[in-house]
Structures are given as C-alpha cells and as structure tokens.
DRENDOKE-334532 format. One record per residue: x, y, z of N, C-alpha, C in turn. Coordinates in steps of 0.1 Angstrom, whole numbers, padded with zeros to 4 digits, always signed. Layout:
N
XYZXYZXYZ/...
This chain:
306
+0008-0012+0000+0000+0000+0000+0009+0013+0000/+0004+0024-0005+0011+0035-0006+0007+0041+0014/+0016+0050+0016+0015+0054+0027+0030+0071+0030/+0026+0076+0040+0030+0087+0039+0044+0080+0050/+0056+0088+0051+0063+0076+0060+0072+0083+0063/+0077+0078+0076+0093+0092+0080+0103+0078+0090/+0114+0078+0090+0123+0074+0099+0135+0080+0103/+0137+0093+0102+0147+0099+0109+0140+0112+0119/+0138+0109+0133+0133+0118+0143+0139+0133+0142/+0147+0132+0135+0158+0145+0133+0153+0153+0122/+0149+0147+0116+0141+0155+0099+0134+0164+0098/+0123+0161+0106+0110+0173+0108+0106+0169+0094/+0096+0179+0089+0087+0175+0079+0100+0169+0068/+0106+0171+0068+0109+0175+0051+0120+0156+0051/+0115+0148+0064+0117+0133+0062+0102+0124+0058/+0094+0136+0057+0080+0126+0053+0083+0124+0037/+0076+0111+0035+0076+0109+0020+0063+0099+0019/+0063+0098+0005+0049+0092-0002+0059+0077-0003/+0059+0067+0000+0063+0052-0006+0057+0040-0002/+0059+0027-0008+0054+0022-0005+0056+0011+0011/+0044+0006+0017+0047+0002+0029+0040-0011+0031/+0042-0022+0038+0035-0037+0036+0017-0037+0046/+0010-0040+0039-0003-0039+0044-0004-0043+0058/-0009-0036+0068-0012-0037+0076-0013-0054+0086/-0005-0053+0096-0012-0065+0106-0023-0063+0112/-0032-0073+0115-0045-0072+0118-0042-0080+0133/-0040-0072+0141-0046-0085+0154-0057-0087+0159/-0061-0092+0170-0073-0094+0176-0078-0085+0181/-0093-0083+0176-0104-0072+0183-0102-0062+0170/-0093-0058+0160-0083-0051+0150-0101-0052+0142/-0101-0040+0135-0101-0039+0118-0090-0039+0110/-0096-0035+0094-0086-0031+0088-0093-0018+0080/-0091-0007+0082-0097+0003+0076-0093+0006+0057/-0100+0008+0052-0097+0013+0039-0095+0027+0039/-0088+0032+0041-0092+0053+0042-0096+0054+0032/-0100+0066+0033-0110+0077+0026-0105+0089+0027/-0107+0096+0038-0100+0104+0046-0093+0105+0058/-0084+0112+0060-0072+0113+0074-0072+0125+0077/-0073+0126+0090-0063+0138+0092-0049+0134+0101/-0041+0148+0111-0035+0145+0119-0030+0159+0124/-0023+0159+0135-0020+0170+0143-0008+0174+0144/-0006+0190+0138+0011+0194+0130+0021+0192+0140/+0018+0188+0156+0035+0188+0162+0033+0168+0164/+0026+0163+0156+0025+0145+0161+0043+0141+0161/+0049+0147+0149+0066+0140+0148+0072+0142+0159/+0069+0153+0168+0073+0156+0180+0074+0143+0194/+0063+0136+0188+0055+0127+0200+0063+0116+0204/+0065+0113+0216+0071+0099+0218+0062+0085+0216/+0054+0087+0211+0042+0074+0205+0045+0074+0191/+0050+0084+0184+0055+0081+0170+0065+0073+0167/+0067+0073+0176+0086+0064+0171+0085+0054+0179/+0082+0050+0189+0082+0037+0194+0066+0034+0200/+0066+0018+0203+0056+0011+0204+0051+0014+0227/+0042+0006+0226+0041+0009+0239+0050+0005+0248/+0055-0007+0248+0071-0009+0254+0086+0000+0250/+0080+0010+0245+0091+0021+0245+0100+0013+0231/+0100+0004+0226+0109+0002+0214+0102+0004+0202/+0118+0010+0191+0116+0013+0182+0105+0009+0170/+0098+0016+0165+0088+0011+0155+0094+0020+0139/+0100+0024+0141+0106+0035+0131+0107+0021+0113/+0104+0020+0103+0097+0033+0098+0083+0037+0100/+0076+0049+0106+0064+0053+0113+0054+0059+0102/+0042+0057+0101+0032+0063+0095+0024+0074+0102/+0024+0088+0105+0016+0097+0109+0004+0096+0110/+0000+0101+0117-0015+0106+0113-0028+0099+0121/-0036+0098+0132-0044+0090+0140-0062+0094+0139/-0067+0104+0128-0077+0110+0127-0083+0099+0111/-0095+0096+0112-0100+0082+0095-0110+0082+0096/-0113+0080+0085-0132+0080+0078-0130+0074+0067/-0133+0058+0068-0133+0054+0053-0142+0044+0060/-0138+0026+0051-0149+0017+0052-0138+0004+0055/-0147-0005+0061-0141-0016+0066-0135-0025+0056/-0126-0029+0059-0122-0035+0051-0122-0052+0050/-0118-0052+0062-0114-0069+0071-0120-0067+0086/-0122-0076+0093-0127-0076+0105-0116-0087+0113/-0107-0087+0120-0104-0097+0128-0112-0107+0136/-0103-0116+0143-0113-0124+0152-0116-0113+0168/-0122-0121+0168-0130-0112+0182-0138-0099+0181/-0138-0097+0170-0142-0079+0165-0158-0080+0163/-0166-0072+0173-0175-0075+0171-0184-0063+0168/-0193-0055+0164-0202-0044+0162-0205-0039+0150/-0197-0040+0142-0185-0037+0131-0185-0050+0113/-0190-0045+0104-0191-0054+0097-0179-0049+0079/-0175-0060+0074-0172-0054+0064-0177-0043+0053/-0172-0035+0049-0180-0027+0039-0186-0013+0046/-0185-0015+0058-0191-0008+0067-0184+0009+0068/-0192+0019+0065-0182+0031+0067-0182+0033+0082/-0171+0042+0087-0165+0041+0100-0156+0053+0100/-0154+0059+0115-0149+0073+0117-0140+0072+0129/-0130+0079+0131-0124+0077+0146-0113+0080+0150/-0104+0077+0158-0096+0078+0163-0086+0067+0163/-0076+0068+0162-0066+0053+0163-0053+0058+0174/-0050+0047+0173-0039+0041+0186-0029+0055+0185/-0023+0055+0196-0011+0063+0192+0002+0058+0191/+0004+0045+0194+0015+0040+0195+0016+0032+0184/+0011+0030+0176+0010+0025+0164+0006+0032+0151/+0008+0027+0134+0012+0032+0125+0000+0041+0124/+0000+0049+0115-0012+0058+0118-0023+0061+0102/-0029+0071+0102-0042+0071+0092-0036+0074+0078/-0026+0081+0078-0018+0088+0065-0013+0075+0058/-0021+0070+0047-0021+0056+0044-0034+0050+0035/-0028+0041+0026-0046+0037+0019-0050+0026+0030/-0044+0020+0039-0052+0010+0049-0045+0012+0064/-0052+0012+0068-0047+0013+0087-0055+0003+0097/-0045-0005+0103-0055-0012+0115-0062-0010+0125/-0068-0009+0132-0074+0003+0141-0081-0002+0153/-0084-0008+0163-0091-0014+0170-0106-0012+0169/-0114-0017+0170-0127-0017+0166-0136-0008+0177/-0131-0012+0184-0135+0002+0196-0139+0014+0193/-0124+0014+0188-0120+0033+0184-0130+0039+0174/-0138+0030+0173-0146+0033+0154-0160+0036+0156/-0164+0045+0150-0183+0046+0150-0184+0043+0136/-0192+0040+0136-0205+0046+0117-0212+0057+0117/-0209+0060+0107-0212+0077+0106-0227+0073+0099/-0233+0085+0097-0247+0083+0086-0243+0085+0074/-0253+0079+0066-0253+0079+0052-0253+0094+0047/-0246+0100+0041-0244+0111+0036-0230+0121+0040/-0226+0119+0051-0220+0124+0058-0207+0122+0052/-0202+0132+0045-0189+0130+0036-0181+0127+0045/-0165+0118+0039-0154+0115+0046-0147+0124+0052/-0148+0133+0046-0136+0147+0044-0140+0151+0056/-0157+0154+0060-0162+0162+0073-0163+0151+0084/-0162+0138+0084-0162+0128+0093-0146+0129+0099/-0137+0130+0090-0124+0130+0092-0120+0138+0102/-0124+0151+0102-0123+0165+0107-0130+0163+0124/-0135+0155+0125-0144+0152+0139-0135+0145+0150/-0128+0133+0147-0127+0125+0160-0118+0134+0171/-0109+0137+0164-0094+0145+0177-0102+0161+0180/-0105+0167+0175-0114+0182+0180-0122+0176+0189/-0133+0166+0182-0145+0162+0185-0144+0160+0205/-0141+0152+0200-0135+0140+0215-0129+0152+0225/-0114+0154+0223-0111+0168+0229-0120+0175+0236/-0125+0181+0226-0137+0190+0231-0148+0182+0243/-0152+0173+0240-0161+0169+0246-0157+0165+0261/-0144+0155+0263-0136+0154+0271-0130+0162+0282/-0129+0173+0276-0124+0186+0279-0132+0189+0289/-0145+0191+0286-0160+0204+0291-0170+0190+0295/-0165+0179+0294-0175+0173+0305-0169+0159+0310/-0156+0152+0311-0154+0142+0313-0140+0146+0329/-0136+0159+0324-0129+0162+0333-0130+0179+0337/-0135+0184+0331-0146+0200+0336-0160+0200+0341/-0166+0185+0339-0177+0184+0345-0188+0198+0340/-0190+0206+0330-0197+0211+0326-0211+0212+0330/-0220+0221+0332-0233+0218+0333-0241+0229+0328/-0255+0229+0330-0262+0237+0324-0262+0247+0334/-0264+0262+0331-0259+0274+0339-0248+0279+0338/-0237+0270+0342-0224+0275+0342-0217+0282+0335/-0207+0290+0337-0202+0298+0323-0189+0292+0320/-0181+0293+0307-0170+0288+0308-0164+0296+0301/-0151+0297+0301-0142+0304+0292-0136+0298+0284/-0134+0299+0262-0124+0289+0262-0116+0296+0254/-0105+0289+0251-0096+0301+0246-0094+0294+0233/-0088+0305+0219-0090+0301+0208-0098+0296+0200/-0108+0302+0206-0121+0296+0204-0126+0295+0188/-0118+0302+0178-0122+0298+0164-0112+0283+0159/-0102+0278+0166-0094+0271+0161-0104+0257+0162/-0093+0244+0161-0103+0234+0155-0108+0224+0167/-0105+0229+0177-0106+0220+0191-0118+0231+0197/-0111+0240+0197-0124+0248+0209-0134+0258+0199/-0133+0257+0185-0148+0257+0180-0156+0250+0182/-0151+0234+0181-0162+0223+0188-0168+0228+0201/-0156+0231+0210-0159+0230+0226-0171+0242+0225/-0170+0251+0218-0180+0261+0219-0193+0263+0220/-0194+0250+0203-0210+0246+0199-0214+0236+0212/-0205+0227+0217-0209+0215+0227-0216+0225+0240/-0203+0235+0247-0206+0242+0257-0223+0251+0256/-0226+0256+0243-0240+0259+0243-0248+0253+0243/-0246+0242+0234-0259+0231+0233-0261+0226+0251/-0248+0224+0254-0255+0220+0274-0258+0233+0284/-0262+0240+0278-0270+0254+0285-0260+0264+0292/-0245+0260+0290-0235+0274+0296-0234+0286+0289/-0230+0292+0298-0227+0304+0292-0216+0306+0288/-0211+0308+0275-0198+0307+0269-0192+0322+0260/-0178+0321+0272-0169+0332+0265-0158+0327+0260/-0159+0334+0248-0146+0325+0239-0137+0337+0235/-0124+0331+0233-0110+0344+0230-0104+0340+0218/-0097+0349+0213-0088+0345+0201-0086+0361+0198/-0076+0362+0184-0078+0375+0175-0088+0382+0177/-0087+0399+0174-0100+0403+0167-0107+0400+0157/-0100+0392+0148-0102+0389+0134-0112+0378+0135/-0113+0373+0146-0123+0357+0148-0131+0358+0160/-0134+0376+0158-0143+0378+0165-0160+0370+0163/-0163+0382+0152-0173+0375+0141-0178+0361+0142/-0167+0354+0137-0167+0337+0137-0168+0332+0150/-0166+0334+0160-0166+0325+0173-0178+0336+0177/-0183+0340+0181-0197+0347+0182-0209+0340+0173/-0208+0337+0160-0213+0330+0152-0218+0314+0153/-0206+0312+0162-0206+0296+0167-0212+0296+0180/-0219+0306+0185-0230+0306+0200-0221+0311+0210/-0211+0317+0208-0204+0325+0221-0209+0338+0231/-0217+0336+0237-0222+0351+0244-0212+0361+0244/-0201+0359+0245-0188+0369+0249-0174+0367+0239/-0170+0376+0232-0160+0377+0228-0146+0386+0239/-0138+0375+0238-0121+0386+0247-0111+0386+0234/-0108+0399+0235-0097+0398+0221-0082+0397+0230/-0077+0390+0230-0062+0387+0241-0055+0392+0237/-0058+0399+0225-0040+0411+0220-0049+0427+0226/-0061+0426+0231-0066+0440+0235-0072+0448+0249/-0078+0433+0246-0088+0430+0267-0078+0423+0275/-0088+0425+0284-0086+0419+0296-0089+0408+0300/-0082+0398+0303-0090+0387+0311-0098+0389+0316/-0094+0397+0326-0095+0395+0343-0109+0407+0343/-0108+0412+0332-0126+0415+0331-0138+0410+0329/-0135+0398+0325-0151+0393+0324-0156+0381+0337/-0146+0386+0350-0153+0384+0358-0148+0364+0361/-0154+0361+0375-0150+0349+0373-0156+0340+0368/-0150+0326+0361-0157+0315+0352-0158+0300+0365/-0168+0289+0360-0166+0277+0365-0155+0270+0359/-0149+0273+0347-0145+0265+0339-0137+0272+0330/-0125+0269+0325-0109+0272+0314-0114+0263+0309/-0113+0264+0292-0109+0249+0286-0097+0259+0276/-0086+0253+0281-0076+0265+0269-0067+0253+0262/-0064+0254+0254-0051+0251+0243-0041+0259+0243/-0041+0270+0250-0028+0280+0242-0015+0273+0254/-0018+0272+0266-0008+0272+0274+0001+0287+0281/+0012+0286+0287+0022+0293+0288+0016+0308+0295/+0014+0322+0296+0013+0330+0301-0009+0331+0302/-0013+0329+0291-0025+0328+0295-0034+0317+0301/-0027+0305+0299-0032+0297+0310-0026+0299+0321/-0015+0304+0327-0013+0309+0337-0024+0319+0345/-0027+0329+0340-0033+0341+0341-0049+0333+0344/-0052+0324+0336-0065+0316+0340-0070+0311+0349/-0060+0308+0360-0056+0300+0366-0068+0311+0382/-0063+0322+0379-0073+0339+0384-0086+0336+0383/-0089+0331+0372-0106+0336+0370-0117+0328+0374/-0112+0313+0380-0121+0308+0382-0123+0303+0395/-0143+0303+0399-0144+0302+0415-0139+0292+0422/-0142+0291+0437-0138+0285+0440-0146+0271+0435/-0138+0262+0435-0143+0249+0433-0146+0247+0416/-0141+0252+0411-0139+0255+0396-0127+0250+0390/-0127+0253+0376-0116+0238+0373-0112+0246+0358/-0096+0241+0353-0092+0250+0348-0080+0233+0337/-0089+0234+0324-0084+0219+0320-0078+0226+0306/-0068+0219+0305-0060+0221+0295-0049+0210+0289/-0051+0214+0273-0046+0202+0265-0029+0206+0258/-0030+0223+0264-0016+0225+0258-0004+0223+0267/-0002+0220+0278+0007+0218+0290+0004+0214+0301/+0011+0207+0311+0005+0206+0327+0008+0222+0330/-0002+0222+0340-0001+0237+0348+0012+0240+0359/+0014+0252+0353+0026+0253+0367+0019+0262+0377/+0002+0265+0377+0001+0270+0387-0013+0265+0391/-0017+0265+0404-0033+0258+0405-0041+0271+0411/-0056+0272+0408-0061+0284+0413-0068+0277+0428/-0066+0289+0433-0067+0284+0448-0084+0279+0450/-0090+0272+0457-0099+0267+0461-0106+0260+0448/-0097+0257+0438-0101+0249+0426-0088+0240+0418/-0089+0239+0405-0078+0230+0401-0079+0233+0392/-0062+0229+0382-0057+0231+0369-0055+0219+0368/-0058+0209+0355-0056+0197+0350-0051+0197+0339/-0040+0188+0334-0035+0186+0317-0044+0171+0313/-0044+0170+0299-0051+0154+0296-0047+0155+0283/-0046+0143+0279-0048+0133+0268-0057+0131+0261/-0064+0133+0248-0077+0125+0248-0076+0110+0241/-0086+0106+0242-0083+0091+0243-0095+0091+0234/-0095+0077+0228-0108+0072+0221-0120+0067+0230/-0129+0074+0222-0143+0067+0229-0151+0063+0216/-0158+0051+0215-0166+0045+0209-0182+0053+0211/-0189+0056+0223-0195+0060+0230-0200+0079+0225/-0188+0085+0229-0185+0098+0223-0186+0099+0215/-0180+0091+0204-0178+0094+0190-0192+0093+0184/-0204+0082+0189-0215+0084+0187-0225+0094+0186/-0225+0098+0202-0228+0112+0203-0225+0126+0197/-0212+0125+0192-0206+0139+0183-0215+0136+0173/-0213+0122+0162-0221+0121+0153-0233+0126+0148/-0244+0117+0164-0260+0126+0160-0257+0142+0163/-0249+0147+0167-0255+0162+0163-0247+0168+0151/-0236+0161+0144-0233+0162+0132-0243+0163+0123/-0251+0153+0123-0261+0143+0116-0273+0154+0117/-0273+0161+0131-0286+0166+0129-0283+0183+0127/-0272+0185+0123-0264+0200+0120-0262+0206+0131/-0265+0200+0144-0259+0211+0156-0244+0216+0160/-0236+0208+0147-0224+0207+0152-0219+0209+0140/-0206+0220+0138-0202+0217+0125-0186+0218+0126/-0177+0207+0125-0162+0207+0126-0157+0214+0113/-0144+0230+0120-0140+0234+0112-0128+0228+0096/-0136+0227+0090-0126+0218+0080-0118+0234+0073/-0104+0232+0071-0093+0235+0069-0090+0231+0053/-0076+0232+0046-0076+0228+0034-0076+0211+0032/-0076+0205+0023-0080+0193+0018-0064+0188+0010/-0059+0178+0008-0046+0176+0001-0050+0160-0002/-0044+0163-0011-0039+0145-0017-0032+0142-0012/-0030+0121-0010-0024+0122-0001-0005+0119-0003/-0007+0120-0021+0004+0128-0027+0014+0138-0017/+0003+0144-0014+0010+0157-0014+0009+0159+0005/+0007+0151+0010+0004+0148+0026+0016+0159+0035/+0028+0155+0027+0041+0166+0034+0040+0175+0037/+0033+0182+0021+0033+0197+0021+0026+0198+0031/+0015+0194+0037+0001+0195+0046+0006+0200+0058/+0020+0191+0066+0026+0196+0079+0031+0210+0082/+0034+0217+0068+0042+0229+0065+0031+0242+0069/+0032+0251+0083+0025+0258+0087+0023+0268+0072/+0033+0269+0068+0027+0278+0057+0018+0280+0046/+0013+0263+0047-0001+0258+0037-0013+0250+0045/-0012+0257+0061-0022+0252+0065-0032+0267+0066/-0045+0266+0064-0055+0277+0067-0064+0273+0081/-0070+0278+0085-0082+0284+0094-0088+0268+0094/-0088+0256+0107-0095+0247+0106-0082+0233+0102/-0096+0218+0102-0087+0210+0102-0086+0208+0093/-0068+0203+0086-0063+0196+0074-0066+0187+0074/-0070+0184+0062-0076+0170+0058-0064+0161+0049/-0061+0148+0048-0056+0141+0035-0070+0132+0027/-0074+0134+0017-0078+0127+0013-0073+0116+0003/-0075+0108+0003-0069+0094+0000-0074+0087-0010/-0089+0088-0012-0095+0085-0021-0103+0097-0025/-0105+0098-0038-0114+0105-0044-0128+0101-0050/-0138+0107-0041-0152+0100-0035-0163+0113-0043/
C-alpha cells in the first residue's frame, strides 16, 4: 500500500515521504480500515508514540496521522459491532502506525458509523477536536447547564467544537482569540468575545471553567478567574500553577466509541459543524505539515477520491 512515512526523528517534515509500505497487521479485536480520509496534528513528529511502540521500542519506519473515515475493510477475530463494507470514523492508537495511508489497522472500539451522507472529508475533521472537546467540558470540567465557561482560541479546531458543545449543554460561553475571529466565534454561539491582543482577562469576571489550548502565560493568568471549586483543563501543558480553592488539569484524549457516537448525532442533525481546513492529496500529505499551507481549521488528506 502506498502510505505517507518518516524514519529519521531528526528531519521534521521534510523526512515525510509518499512510498510504499507492507499492508497492515490485523490483530485481535483489529479492523482493517480502507481510508477515505485522514487527518492529523502538526506537532505529532514531535511525540514519543510516534517512534516507538508501547514498550518504548523502536517502531521506526512510522506512519503519521491518528484521525480516519473510510470503510471496513477486514474484520479480525473477536471484532464484534462492526461489519465489512461498513463506513466508520475515529480515532486510532497512538503508539502504532497511523491514518496517513490507503489502509490502517485500528481497533474496533475506536470506530463509530457515521450516517449515510455524511462526507469523509467532514467525518475525518471530527474525532481528535471532537472528543477533545467533549472530554475537555465534560469528562474532566464536569460542565453543566448554567455555568459559564471560558475557552480560549475559540475559532481554532478543538475549541470551535468546545464552543458549539458548551452551548448546546445550556453554559454560558466566553470565547477568545484574535480580533479577526471575532465574528466567527460569536457566530458559533459565544455570548462573549475577549480579544487577548486587546482585553482583559481579568474582566469578564470569574468563570466555572478554562478549557484553553494556548498554554504558557495565559493559562497561567487563567488560573485567576475561576471560582472556587472551579476547574481549569487544558490540552496544551501541565499547569505550573493551581487556582486556589479549585484545580488546573492537563489530559490526553483518548478514544471513545461512546463519544464518537454522540458527536455524530448532532453532526447528523447540523448542531455541530467541525471546522474543516484545506483538503490535500495524499500525494502531497508533506506539504500539509508545512504551517505555511495550513488555513483556518482542520487539514484534511484525502486518499480516495469519493
């Protein structure tokens, strides 16, 4: 199979290449996915799951990429919910080869069925925001109706989701970024725009809830605004500071079978719409890593042309 592929940790993008690679092992509980579409997340080469397996040894030469939306291919033994032919969306392992690829093995878990209609491209664009998001503002933010939350970057591709999720469960949501994504994250149900190159934090008063990505001086600063017993979760660093009579948390997101369901129906029923970014062949998958040809939202590879 053709597949996108890097083996020198030293390289940075410009060790990815297009070649060929031996079709996937299937173990037990395993699919075997056909992609359709992939995405993946621009610092992954960075990761210590890229290069080695869960026992910390070498897996090098590595396939990028852990975001898929295509159809089944093969089903392993023990694999149960899941049938061939079957279209499927999700999330995959991190310690293993990844979605940047015409087939990937995947555990069956990690996979939903999307609805009929529901393009690859925009299925693709869901699991890692999706999940994030949802994880984020209710698995370890404990989210609820009333509450206000603050998120930060709120036009990018993680906390646009968190924005639409945080309104649909009745919060009140203030979201930050640029002036320029003002407009746009207000558009996506934000009661409150903060422009962080202009405002203030520390004026819009205290929140139940941080959900930030940026890290470093403003999740610092976040750390201020929320009450006591309030919680302050973030996906770009552990916290070097905790806010007093509440908590700062870092996480991982992990796959949910469960979740991914849930994101789905409100995909399905338009409550939800994942920012999709530019689209690349998966030719051209390299260029994709290159901040200079990424836009506004998630990059997509598509792999097949559907």
């Amino acid at each position: 199979m053709k597949a996108i592929v890097t083996s020198d940790r030293t390289a940075g993008i410009a060790g990815l290449t297009l070649t060929d690679m031996p079709y996937p092992h299937m173990a037990e509980n395993d699919v075997i996915v056909a992609v359709h579409a992939a995405s993946f997340t621009p610092d992954e080469l960075e990761w210590p799951g890229t290069w080695t397996d869960r026992a910390g040894r070498d897996r090098t030469p590595t396939i990028p990429g852990h975001e898929v939306s295509g159809v089944v291919a093969e089903v392993g033994f023990g694999t149960t919910g899941l049938e061939v032919g079957q279209p499927v969306f999700g999330l995959t392992d991190w310690a293993r080869n990844g979605t940047l690829a015409e087939y990937v093995a995947v555990e069956a878990r990690n996979l939903a069925p999307p609805s009929s209609g529901i393009d690859h491209v925009v299925a693709a664009a869901l699991p890692m925001p999706g999940l994030t998001a949802w994880q984020g503002l209710f698995d370890h933010g404990h989210l609820s109706d009333g509450q206000t939350v603050m998120i930060h970057g709120a036009a990018g591709g993680v906390s646009s989701i968190a924005v639409q999720l945080a309104r649909q469960a009745g919060a009140r949501v203030i979201g930050t970024g640029r002036a320029a994504h003002r407009d746009a994250v207000l558009g996506m149900g934000a009661d409150v725009f903060v422009d962080l190159q202009q405002d203030r934090l520390e004026d819009v008063g205290k929140v139940d809830l941080v959900f930030d990505v940026l890290g470093g001086e403003i999740l610092d600063r976040s750390t201020q605004l929320v009450r006591p017993g309030g919680t302050v979760v973030t996906i770009a660093e552990p916290p070097r500071v905790q806010p007093e009579g509440g908590k700062a948390m870092f996480f991982i997101v992990e796959p949910d079978r469960a979740q991914l369901r849930a994101l789905e129906q409100r995909l399905r029923g338009g409550a939800l719409k994942p920012a999709v970014g530019s689209v690349f062949p998966l030719a051209d998958a390299p260029s994709a890593f290159d901040p200079a040809h990424r836009t506004t939202g998630k990059t997509i590879i598509r792999v097949v042309e559907t």
